[in-house]
C-alpha positions in Angstrom: 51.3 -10.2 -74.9 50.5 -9.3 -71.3 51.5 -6.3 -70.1 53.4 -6.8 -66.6 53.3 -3.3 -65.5 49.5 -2.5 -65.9 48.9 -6.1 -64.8 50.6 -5.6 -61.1 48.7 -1.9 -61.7 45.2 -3.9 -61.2 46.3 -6.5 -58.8 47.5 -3.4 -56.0 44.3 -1.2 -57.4 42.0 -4.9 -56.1 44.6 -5.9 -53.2 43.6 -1.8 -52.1 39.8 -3.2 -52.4 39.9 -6.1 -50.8 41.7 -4.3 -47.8 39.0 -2.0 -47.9 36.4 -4.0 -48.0 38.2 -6.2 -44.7 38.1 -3.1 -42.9 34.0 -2.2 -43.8 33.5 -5.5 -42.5 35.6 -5.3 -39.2 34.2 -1.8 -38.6 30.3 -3.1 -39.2 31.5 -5.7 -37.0 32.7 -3.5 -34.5 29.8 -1.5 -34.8 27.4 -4.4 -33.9 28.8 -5.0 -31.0 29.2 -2.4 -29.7 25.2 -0.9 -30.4 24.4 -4.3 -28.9 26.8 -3.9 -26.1 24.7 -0.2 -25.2 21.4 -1.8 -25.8 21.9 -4.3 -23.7 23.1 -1.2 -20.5 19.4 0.6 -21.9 17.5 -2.7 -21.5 16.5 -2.3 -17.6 15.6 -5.3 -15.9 12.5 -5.1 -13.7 11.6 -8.2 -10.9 7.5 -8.0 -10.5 5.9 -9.3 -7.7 3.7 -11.3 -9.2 0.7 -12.5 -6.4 -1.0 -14.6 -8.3 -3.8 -12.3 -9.5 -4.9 -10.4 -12.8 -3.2 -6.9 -11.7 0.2 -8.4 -11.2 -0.5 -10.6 -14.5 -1.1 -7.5 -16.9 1.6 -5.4 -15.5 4.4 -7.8 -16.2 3.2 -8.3 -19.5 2.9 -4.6 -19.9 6.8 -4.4 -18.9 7.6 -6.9 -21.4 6.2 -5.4 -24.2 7.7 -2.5 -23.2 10.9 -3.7 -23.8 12.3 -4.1 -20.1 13.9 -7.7 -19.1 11.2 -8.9 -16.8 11.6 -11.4 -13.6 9.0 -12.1 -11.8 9.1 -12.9 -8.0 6.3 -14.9 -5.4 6.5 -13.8 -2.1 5.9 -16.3 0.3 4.5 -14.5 3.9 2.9 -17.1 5.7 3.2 -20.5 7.0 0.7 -20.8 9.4 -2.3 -22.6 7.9 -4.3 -23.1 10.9 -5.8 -19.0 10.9 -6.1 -18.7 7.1 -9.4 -19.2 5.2 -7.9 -21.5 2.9 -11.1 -21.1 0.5 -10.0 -17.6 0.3 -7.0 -16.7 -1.6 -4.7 -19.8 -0.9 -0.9 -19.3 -1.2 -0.3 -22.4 -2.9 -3.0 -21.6 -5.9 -1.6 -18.1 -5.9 2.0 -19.0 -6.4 1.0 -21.9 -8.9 -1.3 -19.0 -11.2 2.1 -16.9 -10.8 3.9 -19.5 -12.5 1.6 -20.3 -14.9 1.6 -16.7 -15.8 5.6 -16.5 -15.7 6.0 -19.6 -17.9 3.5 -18.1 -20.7 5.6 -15.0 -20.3 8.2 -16.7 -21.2 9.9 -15.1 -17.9 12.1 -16.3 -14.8 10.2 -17.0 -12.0 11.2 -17.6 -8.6 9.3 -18.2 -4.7 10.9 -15.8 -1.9 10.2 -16.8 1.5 9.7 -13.7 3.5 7.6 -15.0 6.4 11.0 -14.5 8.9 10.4 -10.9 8.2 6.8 -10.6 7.7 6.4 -12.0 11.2 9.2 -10.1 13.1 7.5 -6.8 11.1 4.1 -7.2 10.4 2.5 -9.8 12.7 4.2 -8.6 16.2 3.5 -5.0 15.5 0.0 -6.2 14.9 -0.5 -8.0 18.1 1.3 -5.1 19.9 -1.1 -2.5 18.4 -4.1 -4.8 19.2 -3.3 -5.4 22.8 -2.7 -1.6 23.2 -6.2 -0.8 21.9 -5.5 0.6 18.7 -5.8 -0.7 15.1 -3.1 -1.2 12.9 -3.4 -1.3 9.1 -1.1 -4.5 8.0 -1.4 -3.6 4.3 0.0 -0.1 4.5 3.3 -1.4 6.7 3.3 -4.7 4.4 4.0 -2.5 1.9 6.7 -0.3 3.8 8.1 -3.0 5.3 8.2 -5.9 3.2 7.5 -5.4 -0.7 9.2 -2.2 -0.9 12.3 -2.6 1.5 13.1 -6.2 2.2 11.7 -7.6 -1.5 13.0 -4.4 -3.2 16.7 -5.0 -1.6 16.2 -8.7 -3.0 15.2 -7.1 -6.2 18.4 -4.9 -6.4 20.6 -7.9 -5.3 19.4 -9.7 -8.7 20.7 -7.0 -10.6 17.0 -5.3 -10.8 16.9 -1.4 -11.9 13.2 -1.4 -10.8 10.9 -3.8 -8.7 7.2 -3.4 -10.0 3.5 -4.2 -8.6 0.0 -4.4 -9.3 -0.7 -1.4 -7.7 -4.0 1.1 -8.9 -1.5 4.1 -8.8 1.0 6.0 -10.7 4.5 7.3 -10.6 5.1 11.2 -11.8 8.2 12.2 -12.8 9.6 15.6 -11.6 11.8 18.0 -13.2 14.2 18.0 -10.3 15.1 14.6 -10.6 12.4 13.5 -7.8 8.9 11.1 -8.5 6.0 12.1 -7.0 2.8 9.4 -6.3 0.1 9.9 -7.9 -3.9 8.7 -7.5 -4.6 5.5 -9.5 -6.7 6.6 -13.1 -9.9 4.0 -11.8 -10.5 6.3 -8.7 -13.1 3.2 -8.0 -9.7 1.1 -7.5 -7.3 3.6 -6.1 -4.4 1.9 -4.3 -2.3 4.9 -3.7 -3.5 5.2 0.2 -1.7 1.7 0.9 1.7 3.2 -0.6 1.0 6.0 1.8 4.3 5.1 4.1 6.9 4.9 1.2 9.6 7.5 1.1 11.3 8.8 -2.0 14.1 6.4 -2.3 11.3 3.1 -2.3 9.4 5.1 -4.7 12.7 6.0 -7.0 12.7 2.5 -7.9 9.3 1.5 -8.4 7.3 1.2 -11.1 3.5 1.0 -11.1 2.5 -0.5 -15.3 -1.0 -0.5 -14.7 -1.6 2.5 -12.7 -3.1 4.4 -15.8 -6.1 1.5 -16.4 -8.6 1.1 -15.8 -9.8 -2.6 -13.7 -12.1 -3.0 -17.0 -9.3 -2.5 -19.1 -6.8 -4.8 -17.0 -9.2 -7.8 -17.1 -9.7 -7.2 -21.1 -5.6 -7.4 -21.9 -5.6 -10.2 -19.4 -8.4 -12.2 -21.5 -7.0 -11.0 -24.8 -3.1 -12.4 -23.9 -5.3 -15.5 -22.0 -3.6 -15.3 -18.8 -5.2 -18.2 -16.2 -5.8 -14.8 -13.9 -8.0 -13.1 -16.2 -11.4 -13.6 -14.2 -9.7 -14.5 -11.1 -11.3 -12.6 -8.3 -9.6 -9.7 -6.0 -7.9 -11.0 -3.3 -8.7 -10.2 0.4 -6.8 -9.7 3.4 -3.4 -9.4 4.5 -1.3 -8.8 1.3 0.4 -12.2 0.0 -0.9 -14.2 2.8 -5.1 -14.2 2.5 -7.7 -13.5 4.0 -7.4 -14.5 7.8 -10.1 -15.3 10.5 -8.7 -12.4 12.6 -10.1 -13.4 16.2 -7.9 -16.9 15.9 -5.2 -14.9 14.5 -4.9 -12.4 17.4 -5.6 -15.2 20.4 -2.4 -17.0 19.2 -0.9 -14.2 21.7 -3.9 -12.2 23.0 -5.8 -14.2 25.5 -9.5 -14.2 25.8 -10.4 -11.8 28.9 -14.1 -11.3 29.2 -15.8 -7.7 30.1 -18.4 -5.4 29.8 -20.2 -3.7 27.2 -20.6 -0.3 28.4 -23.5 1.7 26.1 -23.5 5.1 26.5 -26.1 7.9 25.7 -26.6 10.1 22.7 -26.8 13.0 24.8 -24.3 12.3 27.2 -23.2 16.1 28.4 -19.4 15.9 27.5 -20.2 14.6 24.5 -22.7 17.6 24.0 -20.2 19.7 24.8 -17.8 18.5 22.7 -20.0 19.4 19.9 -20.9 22.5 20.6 -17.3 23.7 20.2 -17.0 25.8 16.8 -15.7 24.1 14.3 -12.5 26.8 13.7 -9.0 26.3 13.8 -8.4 28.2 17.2 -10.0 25.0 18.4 -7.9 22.1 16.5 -6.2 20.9 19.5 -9.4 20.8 21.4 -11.8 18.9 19.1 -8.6 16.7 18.1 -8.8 15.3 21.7 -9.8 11.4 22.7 -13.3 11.1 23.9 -12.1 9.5 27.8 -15.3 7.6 28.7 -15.6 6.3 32.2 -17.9 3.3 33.2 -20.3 5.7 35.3 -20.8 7.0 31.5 -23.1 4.4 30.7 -24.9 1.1 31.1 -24.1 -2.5 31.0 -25.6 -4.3 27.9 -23.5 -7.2 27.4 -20.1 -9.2 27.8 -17.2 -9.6 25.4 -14.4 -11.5 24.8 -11.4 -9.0 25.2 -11.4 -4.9 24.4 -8.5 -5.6 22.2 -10.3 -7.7 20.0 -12.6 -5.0 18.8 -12.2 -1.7 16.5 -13.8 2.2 17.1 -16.7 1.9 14.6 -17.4 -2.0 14.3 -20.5 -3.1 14.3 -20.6 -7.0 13.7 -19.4 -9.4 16.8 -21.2 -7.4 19.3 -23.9 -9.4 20.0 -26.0 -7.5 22.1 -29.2 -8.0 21.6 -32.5 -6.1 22.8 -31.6 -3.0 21.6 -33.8 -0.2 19.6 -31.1 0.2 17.3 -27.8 -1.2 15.5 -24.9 -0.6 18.3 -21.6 0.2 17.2 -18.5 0.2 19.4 -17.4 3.8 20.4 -14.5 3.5 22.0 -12.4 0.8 23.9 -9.8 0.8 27.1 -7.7 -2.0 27.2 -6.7 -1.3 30.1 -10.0 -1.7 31.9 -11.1 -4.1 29.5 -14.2 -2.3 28.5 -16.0 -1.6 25.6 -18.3 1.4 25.0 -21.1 1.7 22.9 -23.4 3.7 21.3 -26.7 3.5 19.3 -26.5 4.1 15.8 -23.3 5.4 13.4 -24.6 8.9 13.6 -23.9 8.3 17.8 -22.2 12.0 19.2 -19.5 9.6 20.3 -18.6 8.0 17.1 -18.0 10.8 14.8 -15.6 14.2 15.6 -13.8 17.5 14.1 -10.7 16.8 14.4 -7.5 14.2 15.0 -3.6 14.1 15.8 -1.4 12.2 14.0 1.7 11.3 15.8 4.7 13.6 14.3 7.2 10.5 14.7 5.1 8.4 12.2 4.9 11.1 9.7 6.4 10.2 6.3 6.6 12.2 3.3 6.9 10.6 -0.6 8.7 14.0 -1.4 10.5 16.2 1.0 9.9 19.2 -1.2 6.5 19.2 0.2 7.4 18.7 3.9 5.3 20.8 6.0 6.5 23.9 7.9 5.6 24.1 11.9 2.8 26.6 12.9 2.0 27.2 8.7 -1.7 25.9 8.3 -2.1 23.9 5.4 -4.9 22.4 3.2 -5.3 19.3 1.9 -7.7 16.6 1.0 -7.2 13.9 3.5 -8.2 10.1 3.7 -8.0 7.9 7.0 -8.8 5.0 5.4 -9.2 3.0 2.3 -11.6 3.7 -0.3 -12.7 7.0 1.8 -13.5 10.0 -0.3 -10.7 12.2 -0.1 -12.3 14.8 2.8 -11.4 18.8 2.9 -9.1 19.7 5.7 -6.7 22.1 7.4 -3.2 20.9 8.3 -1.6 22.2 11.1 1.9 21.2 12.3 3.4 22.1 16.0 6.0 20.8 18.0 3.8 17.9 19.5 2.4 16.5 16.4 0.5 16.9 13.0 -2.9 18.3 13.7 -6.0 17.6 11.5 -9.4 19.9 11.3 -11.8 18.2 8.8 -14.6 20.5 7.2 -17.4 17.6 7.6 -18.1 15.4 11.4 -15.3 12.2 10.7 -17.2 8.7 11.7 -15.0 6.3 13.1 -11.6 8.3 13.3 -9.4 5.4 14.7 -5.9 5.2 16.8 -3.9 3.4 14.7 -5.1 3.9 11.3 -3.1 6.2 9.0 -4.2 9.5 8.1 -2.9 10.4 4.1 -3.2 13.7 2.6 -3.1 14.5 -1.0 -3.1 17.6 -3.1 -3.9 17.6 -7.0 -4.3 13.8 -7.2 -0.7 13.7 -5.3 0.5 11.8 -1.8 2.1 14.7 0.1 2.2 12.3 3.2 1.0 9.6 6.3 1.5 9.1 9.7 -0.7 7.6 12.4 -3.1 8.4 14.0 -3.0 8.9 17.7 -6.3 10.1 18.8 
């Protein structure tokens, strides 16, 4: 005979169970979502700029392995056809490798046109540097400019935490909250000098992936993953554009306007002078002053096609001819239209003390090392790519950043950027104004 009482006894004791078990399983359930819910707010999404080469290649797949949610992003600089090389470094291969390397990814990829802004911010302040007789340095403003301001707000606008490049450098972490940037690992492939213009917020949200590697290494994950780039050669020239036959480049606005070529002596007196001031920081402003040649300086050897067209230092496009030895330019004046010369790189002319960086320019990647007026400094400085880094004394006053090197400085040029770094770090940049 079945016993009613114990009967309903086991059916609540299993009812109890089965409303235990419904609750495990909407708790688990609940649980799920919501660790998925927080791993997807840790997953950060990172848009690359992927050029087209190997560097790019391996430091998107680096971020995808690394667990971020990875875009990557062409940027188109340059219509103009008729003043690139197109054997070197063509857009259209470049952006079709990008894909390739996207698709294998198994990554978004999309093509921003950015040649409204490259143009309005790159290639007029090119031509108005050029016509005023200084050299600007595309890459470094390219990179303030463009892939770090108008790309990065892009990147933000999509939802990016980070944008990411190829770069040979590396981003340090500071207890304070702060990143410092740091000297590439392969000091052979150092990039850091073209970052040298980016301020704290660009370099908050950047991320450098292969930074640590060496080039050797890059190449071998590229070859090992099989990524199209893997034995692509360095690009050249102006960054996401190509190399570029400069003088057609520059006489789409600067007009040919030919002049002398005005050599000048070894053992001109002022330059003698010059170099037989000590070498001492009572002197920095002195030796940081422009050589100011005059044609009486010198002797006609030869006709060019326009002073702005040529560079303190350069040696090819001269053609003068008849001369004991290799001539390099010295100095230029635009406004006279005359190029100065000298005999050898070792010329008195060519190589000096000391330089002045204009104090508007000046940028620092950190504020906490902002320098203090009238407090000298030292530093190892570069003024420009691939340099050694040189030993010098920084000194700040209220007209601008001066800069005493310990050895002569071949070539300092108006224009160019003058970096300093301490301990492998970027303190700061500005440009050079004589």
């Amino acid at each position: 005979m079945i016993n009613l009482p114990i009967l309903m006894n086991k059916c609540r004791h299993l009812f109890s169970l089965f409303l235990i078990f419904d609750y495990i399983s909407e708790l688990l359930i609940s649980i799920k979502k919501y660790y998925l819910c927080k791993k997807e707010e840790l997953v950060k999404r990172v848009v690359v700029g992927l050029s087209g080469g190997v560097d790019s290649s391996v430091a998107a797949y680096l971020l995808k392995e690394a667990g971020y949610e990875v875009i990557g992003m062409f940027m188109r600089n340059w219509h103009d056809e008729s003043v690139t090389l197109s054997d070197e470094c063509p857009w259209i291969d470049d952006s079709n490798d990008a894909l390739l390397v996207a698709n294998q990814l198994g990554i978004p990829f999309q093509v921003i046109d950015l040649s409204k802004d490259y143009k309005e911010r790159i290639v007029e302040y090119m031509f108005s540097e050029y016509s005023s007789g200084r050299t600007p340095n595309p890459d470094v403003l390219c990179n303030r400019e463009i892939k770090f301001d108008v790309f990065l707000k892009a990147a933000l606008d999509l939802g990016a935490d980070y944008v990411a490049t190829g770069h040979y450098c590396q981003r340090k972490e500071n207890s304070d909250g702060s990143v410092s940037l740091m000297a590439g690992k392969d000091t052979t492939k150092d990039q850091s000098y073209f970052l040298c213009q980016l301020n704290q917020d660009q370099l908050q949200n950047t991320l450098f992936p292969i930074g640590h590697l060496e080039k050797s290494e890059v190449r071998r994950i590229a070859k090992e993953v099989g990524f199209v780039t893997a034995d692509k050669k360095d690009s050249q020239g102006l960054c996401f554009v190509g190399k570029i036959s400069l003088p057609e480049f520059l006489q789409q606005q600067l007009k040919i306007k030919q002049g002398s070529i005005i050599e000048v002596a070894n053992d001109t007196a002022f330059l003698k002078e010059y170099h037989n001031i000590a070498n001492t920081i009572e002197n920095i402003t002195q030796l940081a002053q422009p050589f100011l040649f005059k044609e009486s300086d010198g002797v006609p050897v030869g006709k060019h096609q326009g002073a702005h067209f040529y560079t303190i230092g350069q040696r090819k496009g001269l053609h003068i001819g008849g001369r004991p030895k290799p001539s390099f330019v010295v100095q230029t004046d635009t406004t006279a239209n005359i190029v100065y010369s000298g005999q050898e790189d070792a010329h008195l002319g060519l190589n000096k003390w000391a330089l002045k960086v204009d104090k508007e320019s000046i940028i620092y990647t950190n504020l906490n090392n902002e320098l203090k007026e009238e407090v000298l400094e030292e530093a190892d400085v570069r003024i420009r790519y691939r340099q050694s880094l040189q030993k010098a004394k920084l000194l700040l006053f209220p007209d601008g950043l001066y800069v005493l090197f310990d050895e002569l400085q071949r070539g300092i040029t108006p224009g160019q950027f003058c970096a300093w770094y301490r301990n492998d770090e970027l303190i700061g940049s500005g440009v050079i104004q004589h």
